[in-house]
N, C-alpha and C positions, 0 to 999 in steps of 0.2 A: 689503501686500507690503513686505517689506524691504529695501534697498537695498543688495545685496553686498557695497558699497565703505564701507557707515558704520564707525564705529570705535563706535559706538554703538547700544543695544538701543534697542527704540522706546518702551522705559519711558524711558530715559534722558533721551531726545528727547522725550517728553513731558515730563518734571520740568523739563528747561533751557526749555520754552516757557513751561510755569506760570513760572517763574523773572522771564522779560523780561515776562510779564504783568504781575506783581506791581510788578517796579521802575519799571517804567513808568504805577501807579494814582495818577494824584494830580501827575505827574510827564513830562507833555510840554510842551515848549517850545511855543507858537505863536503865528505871525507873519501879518499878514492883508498882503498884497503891495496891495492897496489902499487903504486909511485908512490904512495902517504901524501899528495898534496889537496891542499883547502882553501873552499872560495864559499862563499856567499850569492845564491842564484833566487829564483824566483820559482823553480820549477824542478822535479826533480831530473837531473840530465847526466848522460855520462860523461866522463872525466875527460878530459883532453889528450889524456893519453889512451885512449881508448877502451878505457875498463867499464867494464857494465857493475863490477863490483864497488859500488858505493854507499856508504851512511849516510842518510839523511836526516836531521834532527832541526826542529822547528826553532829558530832561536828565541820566540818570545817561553820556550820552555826552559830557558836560561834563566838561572837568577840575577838580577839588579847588579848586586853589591859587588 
């Protein structure tokens, strides 16, 4: 079902999903809120030391500079 209010087909909305899939392969930030250690994964996964408590932040939401 289509949502009346989109500015968008739902091919559309699917290509921008593939899109944030793609930029996000290889490319989230994450932070374990318990040991504080940081890696770079592809998917969001827990810590190595076993915490389920982790930040995840998309690195292409990173500024450039």
């Amino acid at each position: 079902m289509t949502d009346p209010q989109s500015q968008f087909t739902p091919e559309e909305v699917h290509q921008w999903q593939l899109s944030l899939e793609e930029a996000n392969r290889h490319n989230i930030w994450c932070h374990c809120r318990q040991c504080d250690r940081e890696w770079i994964a592809s998917a969001e996964v827990p810590c190595e030391c076993g915490s389920k408590s982790v930040e995840y932040i998309a690195c292409w939401q990173f500024p450039d500079d």
